[in-house]
C-alpha positions as CSV (number, residue, x, y, z in Angstrom):
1,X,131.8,110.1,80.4
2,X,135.5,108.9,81.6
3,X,138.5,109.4,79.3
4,X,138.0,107.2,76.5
5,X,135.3,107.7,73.5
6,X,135.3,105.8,70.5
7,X,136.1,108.0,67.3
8,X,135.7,106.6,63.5
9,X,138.6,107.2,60.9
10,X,138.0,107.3,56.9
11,X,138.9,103.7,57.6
12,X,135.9,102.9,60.2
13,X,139.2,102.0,62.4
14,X,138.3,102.4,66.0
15,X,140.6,104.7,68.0
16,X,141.1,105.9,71.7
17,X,140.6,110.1,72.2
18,X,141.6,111.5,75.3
19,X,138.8,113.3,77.2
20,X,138.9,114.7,80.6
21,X,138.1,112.6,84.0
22,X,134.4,112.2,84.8
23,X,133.2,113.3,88.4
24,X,131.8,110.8,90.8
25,X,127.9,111.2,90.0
26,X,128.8,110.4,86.5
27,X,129.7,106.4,87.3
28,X,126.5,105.8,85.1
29,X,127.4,107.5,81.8
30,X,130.9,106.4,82.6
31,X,129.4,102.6,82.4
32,X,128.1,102.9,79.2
33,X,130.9,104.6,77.7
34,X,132.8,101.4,78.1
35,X,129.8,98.9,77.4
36,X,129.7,101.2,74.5
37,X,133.4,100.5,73.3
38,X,132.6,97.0,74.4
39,X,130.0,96.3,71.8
40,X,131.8,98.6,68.9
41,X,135.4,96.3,69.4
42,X,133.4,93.4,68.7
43,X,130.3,94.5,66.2
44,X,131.7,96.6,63.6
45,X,128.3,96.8,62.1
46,X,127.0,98.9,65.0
47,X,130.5,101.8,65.3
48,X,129.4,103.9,63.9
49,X,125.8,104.0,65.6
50,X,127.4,104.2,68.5
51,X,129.9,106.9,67.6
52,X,126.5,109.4,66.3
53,X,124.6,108.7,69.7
54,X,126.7,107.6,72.5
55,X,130.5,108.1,72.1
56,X,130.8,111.3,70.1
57,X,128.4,114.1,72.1
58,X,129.9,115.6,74.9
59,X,127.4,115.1,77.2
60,X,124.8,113.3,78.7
61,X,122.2,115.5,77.6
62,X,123.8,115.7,74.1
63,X,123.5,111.6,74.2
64,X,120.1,111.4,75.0
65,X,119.4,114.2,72.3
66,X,121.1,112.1,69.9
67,X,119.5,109.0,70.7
68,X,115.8,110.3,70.7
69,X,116.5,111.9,67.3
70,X,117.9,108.5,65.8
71,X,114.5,107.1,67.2
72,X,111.9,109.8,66.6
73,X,113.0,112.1,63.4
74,X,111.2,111.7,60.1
75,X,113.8,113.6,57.8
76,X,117.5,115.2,57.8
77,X,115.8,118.5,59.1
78,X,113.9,116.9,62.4
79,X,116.8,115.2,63.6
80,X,118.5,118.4,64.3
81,X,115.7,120.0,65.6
82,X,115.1,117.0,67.6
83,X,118.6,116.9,68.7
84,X,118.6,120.7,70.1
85,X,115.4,120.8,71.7
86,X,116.3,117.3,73.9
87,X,119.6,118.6,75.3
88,X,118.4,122.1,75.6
89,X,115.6,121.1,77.8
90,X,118.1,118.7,79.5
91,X,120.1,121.7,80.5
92,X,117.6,124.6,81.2
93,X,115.7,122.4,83.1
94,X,117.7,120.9,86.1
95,X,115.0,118.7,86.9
96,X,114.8,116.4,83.8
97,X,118.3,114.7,83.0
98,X,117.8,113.4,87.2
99,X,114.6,111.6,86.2
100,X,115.9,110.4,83.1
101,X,118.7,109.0,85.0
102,X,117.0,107.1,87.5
103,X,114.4,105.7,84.5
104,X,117.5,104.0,82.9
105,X,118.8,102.7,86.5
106,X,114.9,101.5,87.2
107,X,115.0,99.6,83.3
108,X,118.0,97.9,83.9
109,X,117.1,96.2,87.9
110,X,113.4,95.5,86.9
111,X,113.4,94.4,83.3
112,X,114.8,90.5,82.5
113,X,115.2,91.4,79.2
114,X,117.7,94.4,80.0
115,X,121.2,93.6,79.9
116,X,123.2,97.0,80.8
117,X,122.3,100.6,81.0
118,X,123.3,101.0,77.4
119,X,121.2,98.4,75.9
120,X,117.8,100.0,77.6
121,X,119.7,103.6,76.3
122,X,119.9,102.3,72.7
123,X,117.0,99.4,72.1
124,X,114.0,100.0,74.6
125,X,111.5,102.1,72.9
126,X,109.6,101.8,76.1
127,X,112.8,104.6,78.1
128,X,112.7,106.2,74.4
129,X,108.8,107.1,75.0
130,X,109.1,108.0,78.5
131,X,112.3,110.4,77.9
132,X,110.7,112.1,74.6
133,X,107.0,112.9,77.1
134,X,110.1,113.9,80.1
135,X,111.3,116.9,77.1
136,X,107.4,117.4,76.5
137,X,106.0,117.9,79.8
138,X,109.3,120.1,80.4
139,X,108.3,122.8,77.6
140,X,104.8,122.3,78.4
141,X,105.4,123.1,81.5
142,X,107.5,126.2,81.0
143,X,105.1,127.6,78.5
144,X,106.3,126.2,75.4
145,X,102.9,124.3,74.8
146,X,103.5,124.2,70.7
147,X,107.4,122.6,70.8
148,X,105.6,120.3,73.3
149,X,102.8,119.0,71.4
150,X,105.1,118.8,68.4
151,X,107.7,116.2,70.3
152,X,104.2,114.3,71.6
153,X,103.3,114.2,68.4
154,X,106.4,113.0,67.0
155,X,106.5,110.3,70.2
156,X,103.2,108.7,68.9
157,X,104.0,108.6,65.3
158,X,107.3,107.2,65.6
159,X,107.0,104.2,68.9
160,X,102.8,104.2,68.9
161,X,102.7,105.4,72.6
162,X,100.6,108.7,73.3
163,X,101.3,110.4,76.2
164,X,99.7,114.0,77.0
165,X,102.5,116.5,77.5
166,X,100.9,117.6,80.6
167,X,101.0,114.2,82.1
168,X,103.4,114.7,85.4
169,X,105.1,111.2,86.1
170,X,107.5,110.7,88.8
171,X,110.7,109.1,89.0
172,X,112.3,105.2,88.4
173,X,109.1,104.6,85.8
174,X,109.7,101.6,83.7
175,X,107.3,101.5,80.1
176,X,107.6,97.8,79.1
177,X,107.5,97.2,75.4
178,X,105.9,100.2,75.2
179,X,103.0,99.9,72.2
180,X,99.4,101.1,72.5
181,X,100.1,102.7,75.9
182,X,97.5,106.2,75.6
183,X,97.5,108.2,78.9
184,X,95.1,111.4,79.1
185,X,95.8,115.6,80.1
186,X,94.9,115.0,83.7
187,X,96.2,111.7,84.2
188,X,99.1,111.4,87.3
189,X,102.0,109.1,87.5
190,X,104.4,108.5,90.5
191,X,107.6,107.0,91.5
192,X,108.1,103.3,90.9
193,X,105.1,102.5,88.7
194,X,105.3,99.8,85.6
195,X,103.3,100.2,82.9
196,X,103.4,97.6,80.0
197,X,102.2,97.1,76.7
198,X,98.6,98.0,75.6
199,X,97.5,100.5,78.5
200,X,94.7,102.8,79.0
201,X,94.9,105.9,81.3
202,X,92.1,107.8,80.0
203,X,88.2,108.7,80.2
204,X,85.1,107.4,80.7
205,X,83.8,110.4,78.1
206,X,81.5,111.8,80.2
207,X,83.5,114.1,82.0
208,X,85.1,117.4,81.6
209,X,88.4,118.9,83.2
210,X,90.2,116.2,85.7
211,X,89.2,113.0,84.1
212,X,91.8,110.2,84.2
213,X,93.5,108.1,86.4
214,X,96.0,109.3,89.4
215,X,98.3,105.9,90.0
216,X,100.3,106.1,92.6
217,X,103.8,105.5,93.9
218,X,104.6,101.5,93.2
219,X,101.6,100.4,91.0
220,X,101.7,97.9,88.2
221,X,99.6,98.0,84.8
222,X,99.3,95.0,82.8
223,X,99.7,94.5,79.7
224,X,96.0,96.0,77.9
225,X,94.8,96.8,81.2
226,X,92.3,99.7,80.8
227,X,91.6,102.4,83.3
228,X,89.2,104.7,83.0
229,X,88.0,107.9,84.4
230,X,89.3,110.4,87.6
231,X,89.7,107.7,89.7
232,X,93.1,106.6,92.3
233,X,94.9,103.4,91.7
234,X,96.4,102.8,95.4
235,X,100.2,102.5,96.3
236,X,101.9,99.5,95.5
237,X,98.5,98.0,93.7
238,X,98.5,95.7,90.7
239,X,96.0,95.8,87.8
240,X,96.2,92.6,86.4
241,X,96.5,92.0,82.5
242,X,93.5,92.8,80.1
243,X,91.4,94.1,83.2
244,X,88.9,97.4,82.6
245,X,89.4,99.8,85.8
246,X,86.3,101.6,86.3
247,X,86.2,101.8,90.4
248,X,88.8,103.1,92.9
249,X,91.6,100.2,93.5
250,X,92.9,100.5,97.3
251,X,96.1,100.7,98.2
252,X,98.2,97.3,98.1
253,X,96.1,94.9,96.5
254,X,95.6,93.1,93.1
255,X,92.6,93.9,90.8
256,X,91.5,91.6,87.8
257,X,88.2,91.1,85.4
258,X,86.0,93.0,83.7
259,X,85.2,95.2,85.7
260,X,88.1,94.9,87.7
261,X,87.8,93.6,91.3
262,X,89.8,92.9,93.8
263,X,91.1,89.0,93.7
264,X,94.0,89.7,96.6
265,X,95.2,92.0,99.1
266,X,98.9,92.9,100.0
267,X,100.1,92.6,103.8
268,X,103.7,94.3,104.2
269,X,104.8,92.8,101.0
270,X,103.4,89.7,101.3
271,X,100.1,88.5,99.3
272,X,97.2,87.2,101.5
């Protein structure tokens, strides 16, 4: 954050506190500290939203606690739970807030509808999902397999999307609109992939152990499309909309129907 944040008198006057320079990889949360102000100076309705979740915590991964809280607690008593667990994750595992980072940069360049860092941060239950399973497959991964399922569960109950805490997902992922999306244990997701409303990762129910998709690095999901089973969907592939995966999809290509088949390939970019 830089060296302004908005604070709330008895009087919901907003005031300018003094707080210490940010350094240089902090130009992102420095960004929405002033769309933050921005929007506060001219929507006096949302201050003192923004003061609980983005202006008032310290830190970034007191801000994100804050706003998965606001978005994912069912009482008084969750919200601080919430709260703790999100930045104490954030901070014992060096690996998270980095990811989380790059999902809000990803949201704001490949989403129309986004219009700054902060609005994806406040409004996109989509980033909300995707950070909440981020805290999840964190304490799963460290052994913490009951806080884990908790937060999942609280993730589905709250925004409809039900991700598997051992789900790994790699970086720059973008969850578009966000409701119905169910992904399986063994599913995979890498760098770069869009997944929007309405999608399936998950089994055919015939098998046991590794039994859903692996998508790989650049992959699109339309909206409903189902895919089903331990199967690969290929780098930089698209599954069109409504589409039921039950085959390998090579790499760089476009799949459609029911089943899906392949109605395009890819050449260096370029669709042939």
């Amino acid at each position: 954050m830089d060296e302004r944040v908005l604070v709330l008198d008895r009087h919901d006057d907003v005031k300018a506190a003094a707080r210490p320079p940010a350094p240089p990889e902090r130009d992102l949360w420095c960004s929405i500290e002033r769309s933050a102000l921005e929007v506060a100076a001219r929507e006096p309705s949302l201050r003192r939203q923004l003061a609980k979740t983005v202006l008032t915590p310290a830190t970034p991964p007191a801000i994100i606690g804050a706003v998965l809280a606001r978005r994912l607690a069912c009482d008084r008593d969750d919200v601080a739970t919430l709260c703790g667990l999100v930045a104490e994750t954030l901070i014992d595992d060096p690996a998270v807030l980095p990811s989380v980072e790059a999902d809000l940069e990803a949201v704001s360049a490949r989403d129309p509808a986004c219009r700054s860092p902060l609005h994806a941060l406040m409004h996109f239950k989509g980033f909300h999902a995707l950070q909440a399973h981020r805290v999840a497959h964190s304490l799963w991964r460290r052994g913490r397999q009951d806080a884990a399922a908790w937060l999942a569960s609280q993730t589905a109950l709250a925004l409809q999307v039900d991700i598997h805490p051992a789900v790994p997902f790699g970086r720059r992922v973008v969850i578009d609109h966000a409701t119905g999306v169910v992904i399986g244990e063994s599913a995979v997701v890498e760098d770069d992939v869009t997944i929007f409303h309405g999608v399936t990762l998950g089994a055919t129910g015939k098998q046991r152990g590794d039994r859903h998709p692996k998508v790989r690095r650049g992959v699109l999901l339309g909206a409903g499309a189902k895919v089903l089973g331990n199967l690969e969907v290929g780098r930089g592939s698209r599954v069109a909309a409504g589409s039921v995966v039950l085959a390998p999809v090579p790499p760089h290509c476009t799949v459609a129907g029911v089943p899906a088949r392949v109605v395009r390939k890819h050449i260096a970019g370029v669709e042939a």
